[in-house]
N, CA, C and O atoms as a MOPAC input file, in Angstrom:
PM7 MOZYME 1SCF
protein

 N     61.90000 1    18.26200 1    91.12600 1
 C     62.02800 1    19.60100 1    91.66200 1
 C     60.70700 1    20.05100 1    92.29300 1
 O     60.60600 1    20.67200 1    93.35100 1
 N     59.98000 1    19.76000 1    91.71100 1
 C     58.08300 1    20.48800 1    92.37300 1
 C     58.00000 1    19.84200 1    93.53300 1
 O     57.46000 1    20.26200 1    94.55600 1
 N     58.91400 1    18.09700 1    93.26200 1
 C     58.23700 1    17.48900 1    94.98000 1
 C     59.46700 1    18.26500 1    96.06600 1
 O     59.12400 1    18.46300 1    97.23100 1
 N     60.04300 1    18.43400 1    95.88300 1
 C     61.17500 1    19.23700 1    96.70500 1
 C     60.69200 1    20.65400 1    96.99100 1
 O     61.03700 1    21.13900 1    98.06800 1
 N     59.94100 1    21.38100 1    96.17100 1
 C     58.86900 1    22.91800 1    96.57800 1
 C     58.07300 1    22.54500 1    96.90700 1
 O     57.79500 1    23.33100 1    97.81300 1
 N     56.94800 1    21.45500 1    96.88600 1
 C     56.06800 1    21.41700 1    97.88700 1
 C     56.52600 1    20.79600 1    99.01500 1
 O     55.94400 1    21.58400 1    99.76000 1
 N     57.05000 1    20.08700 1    99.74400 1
 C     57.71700 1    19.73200 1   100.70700 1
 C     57.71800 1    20.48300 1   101.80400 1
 O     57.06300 1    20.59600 1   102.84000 1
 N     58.96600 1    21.13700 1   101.09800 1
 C     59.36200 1    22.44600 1   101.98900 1
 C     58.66300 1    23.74900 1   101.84600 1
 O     58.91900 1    24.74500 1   102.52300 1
 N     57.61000 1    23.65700 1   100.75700 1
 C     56.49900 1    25.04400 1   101.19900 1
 C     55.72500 1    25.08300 1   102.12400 1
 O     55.11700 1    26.15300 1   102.16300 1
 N     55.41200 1    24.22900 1   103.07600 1
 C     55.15400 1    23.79300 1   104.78400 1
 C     55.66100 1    24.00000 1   105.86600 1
 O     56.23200 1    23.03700 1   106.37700 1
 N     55.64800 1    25.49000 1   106.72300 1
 C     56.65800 1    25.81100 1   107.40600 1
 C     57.07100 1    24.68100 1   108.33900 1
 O     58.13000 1    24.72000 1   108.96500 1
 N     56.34600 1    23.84000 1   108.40200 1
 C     56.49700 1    23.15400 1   109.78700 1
 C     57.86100 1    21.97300 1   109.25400 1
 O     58.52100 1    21.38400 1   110.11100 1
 N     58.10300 1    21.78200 1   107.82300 1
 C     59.45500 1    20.78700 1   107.40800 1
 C     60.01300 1    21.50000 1   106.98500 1
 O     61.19600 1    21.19600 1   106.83500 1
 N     59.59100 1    22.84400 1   106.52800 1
 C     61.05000 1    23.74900 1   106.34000 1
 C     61.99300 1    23.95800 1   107.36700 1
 O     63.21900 1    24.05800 1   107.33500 1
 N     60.82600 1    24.02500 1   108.67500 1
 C     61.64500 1    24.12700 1   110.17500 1
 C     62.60100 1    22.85600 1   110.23100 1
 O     63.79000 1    22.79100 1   110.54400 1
 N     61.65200 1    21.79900 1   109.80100 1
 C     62.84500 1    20.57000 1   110.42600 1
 C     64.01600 1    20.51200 1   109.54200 1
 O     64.97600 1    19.96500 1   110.08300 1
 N     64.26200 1    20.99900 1   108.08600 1
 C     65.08200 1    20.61100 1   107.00000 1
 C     66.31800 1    21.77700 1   107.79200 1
 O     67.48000 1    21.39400 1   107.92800 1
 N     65.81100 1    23.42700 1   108.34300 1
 C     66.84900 1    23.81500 1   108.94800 1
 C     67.35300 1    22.86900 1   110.20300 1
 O     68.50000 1    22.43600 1   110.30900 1
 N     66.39900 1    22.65900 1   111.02800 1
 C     67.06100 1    22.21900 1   112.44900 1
 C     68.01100 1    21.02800 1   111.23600 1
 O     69.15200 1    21.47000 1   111.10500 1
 N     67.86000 1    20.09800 1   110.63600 1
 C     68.74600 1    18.68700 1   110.64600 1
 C     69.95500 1    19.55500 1   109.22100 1
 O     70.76900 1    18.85200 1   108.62300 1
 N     69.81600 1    21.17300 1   108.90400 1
 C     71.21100 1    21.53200 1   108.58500 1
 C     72.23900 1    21.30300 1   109.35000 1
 O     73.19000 1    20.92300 1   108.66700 1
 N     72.49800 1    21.36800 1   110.56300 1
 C     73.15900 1    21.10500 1   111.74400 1
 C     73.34700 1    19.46000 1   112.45000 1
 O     73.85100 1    19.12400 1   113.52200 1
 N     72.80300 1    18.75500 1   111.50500 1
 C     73.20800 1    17.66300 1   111.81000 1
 C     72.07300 1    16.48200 1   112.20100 1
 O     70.98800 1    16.96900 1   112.51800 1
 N     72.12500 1    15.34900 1   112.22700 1
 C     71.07300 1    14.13600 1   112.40500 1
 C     70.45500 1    14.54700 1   113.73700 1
 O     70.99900 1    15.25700 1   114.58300 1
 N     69.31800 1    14.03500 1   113.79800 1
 C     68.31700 1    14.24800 1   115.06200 1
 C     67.40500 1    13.36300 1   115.10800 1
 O     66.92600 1    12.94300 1   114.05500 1
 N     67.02000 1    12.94600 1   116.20200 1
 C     65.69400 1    11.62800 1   116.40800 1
 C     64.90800 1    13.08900 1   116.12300 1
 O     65.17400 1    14.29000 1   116.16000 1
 N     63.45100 1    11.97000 1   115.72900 1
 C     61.96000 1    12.29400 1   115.60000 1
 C     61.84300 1    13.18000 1   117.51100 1
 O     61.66600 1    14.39100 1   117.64100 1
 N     61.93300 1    12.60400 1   118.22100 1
 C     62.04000 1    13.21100 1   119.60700 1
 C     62.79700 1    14.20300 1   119.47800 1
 O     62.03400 1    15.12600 1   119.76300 1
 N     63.96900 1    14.74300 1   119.19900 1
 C     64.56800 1    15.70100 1   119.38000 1
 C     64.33100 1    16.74900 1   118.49100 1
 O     64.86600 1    17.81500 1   118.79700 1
 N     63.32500 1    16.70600 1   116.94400 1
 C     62.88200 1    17.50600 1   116.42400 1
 C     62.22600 1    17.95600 1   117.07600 1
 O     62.44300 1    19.07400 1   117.54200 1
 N     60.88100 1    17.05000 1   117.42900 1
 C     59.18700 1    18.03300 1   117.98500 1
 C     59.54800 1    18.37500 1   119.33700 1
 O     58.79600 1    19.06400 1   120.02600 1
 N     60.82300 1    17.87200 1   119.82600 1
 C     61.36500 1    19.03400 1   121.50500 1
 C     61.88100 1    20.41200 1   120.99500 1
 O     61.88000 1    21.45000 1   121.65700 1
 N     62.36300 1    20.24900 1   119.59200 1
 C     62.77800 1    21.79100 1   118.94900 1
 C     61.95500 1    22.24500 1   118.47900 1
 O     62.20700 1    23.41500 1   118.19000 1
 N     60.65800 1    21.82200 1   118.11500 1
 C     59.99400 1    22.78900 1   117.50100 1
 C     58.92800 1    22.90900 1   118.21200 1
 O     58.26200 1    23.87400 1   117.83700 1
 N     58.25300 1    22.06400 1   119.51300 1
 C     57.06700 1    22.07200 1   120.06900 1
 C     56.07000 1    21.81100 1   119.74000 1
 O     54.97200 1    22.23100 1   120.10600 1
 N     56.51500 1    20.67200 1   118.59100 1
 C     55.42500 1    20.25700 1   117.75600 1
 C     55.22600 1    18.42800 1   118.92500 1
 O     55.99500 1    18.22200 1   119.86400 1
 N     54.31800 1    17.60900 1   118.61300 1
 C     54.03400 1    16.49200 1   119.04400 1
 C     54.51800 1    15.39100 1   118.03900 1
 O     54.10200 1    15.48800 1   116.88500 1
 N     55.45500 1    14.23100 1   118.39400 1
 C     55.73800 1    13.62700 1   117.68100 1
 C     55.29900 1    12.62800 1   116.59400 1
 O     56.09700 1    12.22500 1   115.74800 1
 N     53.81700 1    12.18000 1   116.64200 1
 C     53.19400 1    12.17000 1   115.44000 1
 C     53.19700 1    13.20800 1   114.51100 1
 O     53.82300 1    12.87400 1   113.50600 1
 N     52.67400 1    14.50000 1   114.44400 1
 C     53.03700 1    15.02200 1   113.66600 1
 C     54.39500 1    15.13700 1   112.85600 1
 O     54.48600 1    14.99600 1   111.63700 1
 N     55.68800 1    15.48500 1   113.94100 1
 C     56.72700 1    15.55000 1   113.29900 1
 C     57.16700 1    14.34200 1   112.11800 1
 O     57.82900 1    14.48600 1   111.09000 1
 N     56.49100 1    13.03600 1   112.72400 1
 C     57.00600 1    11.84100 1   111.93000 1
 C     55.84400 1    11.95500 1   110.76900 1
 O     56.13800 1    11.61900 1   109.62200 1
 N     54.66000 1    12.38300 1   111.04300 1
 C     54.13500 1    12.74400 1   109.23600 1
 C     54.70800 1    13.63800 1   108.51800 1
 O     54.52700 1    13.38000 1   107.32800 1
 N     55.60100 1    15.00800 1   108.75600 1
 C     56.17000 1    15.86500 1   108.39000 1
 C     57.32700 1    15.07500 1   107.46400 1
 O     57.46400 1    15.32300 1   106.26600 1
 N     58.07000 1    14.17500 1   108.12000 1
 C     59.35700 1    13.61100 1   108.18700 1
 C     59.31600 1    12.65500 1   106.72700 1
 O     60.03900 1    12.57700 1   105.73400 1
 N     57.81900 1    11.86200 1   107.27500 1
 C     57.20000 1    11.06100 1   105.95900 1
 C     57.13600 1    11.76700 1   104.65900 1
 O     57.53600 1    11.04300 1   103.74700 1
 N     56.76400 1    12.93800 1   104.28200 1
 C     56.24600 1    13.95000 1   103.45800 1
 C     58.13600 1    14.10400 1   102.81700 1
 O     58.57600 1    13.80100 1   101.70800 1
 N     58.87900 1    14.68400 1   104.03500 1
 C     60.28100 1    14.81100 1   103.34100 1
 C     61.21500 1    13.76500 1   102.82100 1
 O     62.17000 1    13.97000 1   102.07200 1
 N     60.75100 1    12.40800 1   103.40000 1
 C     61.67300 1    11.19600 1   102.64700 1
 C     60.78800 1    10.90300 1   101.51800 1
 O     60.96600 1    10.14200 1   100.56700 1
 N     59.86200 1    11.61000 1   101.79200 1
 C     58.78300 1    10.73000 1   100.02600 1
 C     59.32100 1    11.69500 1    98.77700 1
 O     59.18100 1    11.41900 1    97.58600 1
 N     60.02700 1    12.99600 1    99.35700 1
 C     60.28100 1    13.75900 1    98.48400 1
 C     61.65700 1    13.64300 1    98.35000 1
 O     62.25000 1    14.34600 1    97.53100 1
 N     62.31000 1    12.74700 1    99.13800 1
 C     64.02300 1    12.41900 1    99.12500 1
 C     64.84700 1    13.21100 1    99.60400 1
 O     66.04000 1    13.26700 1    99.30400 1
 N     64.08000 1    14.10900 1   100.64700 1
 C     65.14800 1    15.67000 1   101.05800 1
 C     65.60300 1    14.47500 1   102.10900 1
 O     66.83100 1    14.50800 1   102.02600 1
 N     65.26000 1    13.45300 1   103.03900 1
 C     65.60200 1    12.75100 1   103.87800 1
 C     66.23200 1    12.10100 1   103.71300 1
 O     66.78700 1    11.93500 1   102.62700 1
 N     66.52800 1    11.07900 1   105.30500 1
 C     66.89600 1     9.78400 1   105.07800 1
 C     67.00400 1     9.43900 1   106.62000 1
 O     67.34200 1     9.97500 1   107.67600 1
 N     66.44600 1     8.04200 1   106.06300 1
 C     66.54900 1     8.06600 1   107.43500 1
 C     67.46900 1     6.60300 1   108.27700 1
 O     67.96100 1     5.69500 1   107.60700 1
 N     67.52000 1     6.63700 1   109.36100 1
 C     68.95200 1     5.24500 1   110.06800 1
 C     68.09500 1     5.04400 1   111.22200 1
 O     68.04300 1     5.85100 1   112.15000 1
 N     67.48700 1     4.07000 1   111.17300 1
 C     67.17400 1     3.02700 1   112.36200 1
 C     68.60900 1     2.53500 1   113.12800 1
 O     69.53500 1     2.05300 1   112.47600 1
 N     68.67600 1     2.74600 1   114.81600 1
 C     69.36600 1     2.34500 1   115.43000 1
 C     68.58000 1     2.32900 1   116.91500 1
 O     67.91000 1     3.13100 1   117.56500 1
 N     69.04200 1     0.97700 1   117.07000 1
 C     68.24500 1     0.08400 1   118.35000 1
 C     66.76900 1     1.00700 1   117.76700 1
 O     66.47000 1     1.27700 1   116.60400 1
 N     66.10300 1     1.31000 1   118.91700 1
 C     64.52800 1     1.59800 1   118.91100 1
 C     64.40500 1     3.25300 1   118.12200 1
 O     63.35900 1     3.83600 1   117.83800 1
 N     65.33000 1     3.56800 1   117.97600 1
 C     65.55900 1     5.01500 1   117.94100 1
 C     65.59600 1     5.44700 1   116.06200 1
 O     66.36900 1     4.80600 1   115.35000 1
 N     64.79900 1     6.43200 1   115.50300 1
 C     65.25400 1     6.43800 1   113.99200 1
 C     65.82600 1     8.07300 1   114.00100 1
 O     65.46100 1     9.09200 1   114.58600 1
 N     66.87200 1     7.76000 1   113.07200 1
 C     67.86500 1     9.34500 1   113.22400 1
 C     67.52900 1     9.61300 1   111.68600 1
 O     67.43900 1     8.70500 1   110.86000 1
 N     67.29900 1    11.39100 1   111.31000 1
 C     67.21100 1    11.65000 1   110.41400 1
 C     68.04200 1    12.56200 1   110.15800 1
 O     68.34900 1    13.38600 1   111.01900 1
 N     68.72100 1    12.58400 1   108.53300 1
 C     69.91000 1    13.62000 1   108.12700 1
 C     69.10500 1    13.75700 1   106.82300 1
 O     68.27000 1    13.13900 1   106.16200 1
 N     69.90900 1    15.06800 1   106.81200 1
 C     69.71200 1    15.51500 1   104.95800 1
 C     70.22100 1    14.47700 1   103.90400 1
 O     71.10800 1    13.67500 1   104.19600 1
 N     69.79600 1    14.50400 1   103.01100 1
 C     70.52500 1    14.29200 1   101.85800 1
 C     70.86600 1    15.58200 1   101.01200 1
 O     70.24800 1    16.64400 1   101.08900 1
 N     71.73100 1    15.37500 1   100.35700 1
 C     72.96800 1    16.33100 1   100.36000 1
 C     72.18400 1    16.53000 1    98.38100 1
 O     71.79000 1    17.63000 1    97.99400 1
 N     72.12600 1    15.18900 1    97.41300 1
 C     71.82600 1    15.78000 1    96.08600 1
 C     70.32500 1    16.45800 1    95.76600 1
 O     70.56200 1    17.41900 1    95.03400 1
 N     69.04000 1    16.37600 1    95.97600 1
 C     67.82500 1    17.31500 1    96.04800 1
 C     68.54000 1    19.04800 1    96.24700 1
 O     68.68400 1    19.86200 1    95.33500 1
 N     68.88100 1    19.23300 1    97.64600 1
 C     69.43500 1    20.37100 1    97.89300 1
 C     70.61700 1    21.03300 1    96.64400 1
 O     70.63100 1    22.22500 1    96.33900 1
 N     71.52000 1    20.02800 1    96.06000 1
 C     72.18200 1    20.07700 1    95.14300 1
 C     71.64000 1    20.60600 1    93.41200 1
 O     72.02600 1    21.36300 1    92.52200 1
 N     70.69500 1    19.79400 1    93.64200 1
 C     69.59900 1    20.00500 1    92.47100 1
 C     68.97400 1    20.96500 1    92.34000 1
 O     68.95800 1    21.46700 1    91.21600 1
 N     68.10500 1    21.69200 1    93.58200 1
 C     67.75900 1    22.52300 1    94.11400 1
 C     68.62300 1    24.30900 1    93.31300 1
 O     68.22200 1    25.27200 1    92.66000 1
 N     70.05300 1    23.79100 1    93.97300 1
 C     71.06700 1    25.21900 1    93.95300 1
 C     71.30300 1    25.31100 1    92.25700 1
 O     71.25700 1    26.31100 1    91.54200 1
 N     71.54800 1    24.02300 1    91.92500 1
 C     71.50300 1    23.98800 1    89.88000 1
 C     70.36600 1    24.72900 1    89.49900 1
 O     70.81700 1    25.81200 1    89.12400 1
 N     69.58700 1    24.73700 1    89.42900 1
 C     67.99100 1    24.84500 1    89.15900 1
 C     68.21900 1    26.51200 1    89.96200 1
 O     68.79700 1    26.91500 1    88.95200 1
 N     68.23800 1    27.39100 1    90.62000 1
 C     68.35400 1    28.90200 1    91.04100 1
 C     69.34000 1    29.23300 1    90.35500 1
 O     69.21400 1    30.14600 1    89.53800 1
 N     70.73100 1    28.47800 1    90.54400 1
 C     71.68000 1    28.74800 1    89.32100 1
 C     71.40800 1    29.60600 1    88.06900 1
 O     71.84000 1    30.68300 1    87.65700 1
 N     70.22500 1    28.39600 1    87.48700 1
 C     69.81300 1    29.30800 1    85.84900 1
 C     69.61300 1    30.17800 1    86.41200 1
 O     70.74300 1    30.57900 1    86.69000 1
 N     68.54200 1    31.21500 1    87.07100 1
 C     68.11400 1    31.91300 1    86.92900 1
 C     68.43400 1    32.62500 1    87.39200 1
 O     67.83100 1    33.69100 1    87.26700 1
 N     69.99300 1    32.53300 1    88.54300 1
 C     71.03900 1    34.02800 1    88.73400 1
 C     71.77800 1    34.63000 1    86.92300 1
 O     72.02500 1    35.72200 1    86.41300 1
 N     71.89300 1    33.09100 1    86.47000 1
 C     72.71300 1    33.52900 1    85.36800 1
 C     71.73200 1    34.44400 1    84.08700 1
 O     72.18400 1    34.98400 1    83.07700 1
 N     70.41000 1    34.38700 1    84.50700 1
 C     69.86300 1    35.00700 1    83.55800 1
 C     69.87500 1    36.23100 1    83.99700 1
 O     69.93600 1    37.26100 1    83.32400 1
 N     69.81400 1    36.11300 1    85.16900 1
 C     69.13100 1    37.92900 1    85.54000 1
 C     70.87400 1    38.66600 1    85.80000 1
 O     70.88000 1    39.75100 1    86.38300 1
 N     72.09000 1    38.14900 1    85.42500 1
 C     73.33100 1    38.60900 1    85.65600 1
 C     73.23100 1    38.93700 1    84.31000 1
 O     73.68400 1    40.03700 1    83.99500 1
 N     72.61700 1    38.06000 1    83.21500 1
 C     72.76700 1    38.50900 1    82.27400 1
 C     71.40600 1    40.07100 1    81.82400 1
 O     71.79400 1    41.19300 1    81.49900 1
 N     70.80600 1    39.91100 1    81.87100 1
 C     69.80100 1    40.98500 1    81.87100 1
 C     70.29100 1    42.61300 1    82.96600 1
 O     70.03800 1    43.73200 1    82.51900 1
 N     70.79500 1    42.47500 1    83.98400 1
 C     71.94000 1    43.06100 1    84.67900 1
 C     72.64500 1    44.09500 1    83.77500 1
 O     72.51600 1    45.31400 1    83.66100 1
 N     73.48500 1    43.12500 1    83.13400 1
 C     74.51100 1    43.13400 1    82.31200 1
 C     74.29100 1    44.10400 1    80.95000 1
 O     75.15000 1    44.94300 1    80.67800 1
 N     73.45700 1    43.99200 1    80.36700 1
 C     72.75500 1    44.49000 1    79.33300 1
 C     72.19600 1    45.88800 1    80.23000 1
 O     72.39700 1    47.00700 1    79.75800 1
 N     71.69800 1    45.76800 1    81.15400 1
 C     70.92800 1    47.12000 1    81.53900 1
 C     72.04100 1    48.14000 1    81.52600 1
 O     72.03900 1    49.20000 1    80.90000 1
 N     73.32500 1    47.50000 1    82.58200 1
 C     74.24300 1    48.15800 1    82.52000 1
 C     75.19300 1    48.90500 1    80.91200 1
 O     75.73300 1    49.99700 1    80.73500 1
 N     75.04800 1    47.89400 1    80.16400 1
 C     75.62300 1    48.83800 1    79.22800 1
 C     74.95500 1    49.90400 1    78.31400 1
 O     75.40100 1    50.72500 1    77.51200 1
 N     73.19700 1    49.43100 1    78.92900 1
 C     72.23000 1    50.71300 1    78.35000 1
 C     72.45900 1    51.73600 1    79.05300 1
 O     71.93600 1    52.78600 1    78.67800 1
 N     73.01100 1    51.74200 1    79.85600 1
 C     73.01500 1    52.86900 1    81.06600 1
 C     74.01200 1    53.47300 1    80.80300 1
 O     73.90200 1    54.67700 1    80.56900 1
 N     75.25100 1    52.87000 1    80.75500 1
 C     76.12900 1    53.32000 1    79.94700 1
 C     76.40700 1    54.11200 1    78.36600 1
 O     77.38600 1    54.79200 1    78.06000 1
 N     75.46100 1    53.84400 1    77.69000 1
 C     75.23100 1    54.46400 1    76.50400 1
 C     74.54400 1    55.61700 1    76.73100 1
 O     74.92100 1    56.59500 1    76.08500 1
 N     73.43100 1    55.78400 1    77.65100 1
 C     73.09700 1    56.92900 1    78.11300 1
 C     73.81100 1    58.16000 1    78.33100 1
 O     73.85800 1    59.19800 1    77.67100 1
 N     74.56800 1    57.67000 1    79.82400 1
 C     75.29800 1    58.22900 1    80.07000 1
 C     76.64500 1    59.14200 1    79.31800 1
 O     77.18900 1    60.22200 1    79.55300 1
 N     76.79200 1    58.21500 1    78.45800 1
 C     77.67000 1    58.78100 1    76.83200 1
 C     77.05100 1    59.43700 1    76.51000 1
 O     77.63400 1    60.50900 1    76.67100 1
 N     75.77000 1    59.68400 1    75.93700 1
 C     74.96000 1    60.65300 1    75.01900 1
 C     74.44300 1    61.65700 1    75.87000 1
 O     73.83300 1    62.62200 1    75.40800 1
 N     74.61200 1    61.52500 1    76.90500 1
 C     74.29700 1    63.10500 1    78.21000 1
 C     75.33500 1    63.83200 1    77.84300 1
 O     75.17500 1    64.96900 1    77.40000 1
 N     76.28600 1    63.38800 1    77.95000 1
 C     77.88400 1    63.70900 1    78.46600 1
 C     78.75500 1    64.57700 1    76.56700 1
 O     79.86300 1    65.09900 1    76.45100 1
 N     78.08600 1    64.45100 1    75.88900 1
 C     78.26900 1    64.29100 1    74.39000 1
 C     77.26700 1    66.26100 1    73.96600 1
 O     77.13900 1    66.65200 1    72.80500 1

């Protein structure tokens, strides 16, 4: 999980992890979307398959990169807990509020 937050705490592969939501893209067709130079993009790219958000498909001279689908998966588990805590803390406020509201009303 930490290599998956530092990764993407780099705006410049957070950019690419959105652009390839939408689907596979050469190293060329990233740094034409982002105006970055394609060395860079392919150290960016390096940084995200070392962290497994990638993957990548060599075809003829050309390498295409897509998401991988379980990190991101892992990712949504892992925020998960911590909707369910604060639904629960929520939850509790609400019925303090509610008891209040009884003892105004009383």
């Amino acid at each position: 999980m930490n290599e998956t937050l530092q990764a993407l705490a780099e705006p410049n592969r957070f950019k690419i992890v959105e652009l390839l939501k939408k689907g596979p893209l050469t190293v060329g067709e990233i740094a034409d979307s982002l105006h970055l130079r394609q060395p860079q993009v392919s150290k960016h790219l390096k940084v995200l398959s070392e962290a497994g958000l990638v993957q990548v498909q060599p075809e003829a001279n050309r390498r295409i990169y897509k998401l991988r689908a379980q990190p991101f998966q892992e990712f949504q588990n892992w925020l998960h807990s911590f909707q369910q805590i604060w639904e629960g803390r929520l939850d509790s406020l609400d019925v303090y509020l509610q008891k209040l509201q009884n003892k105004k009303k009383k």
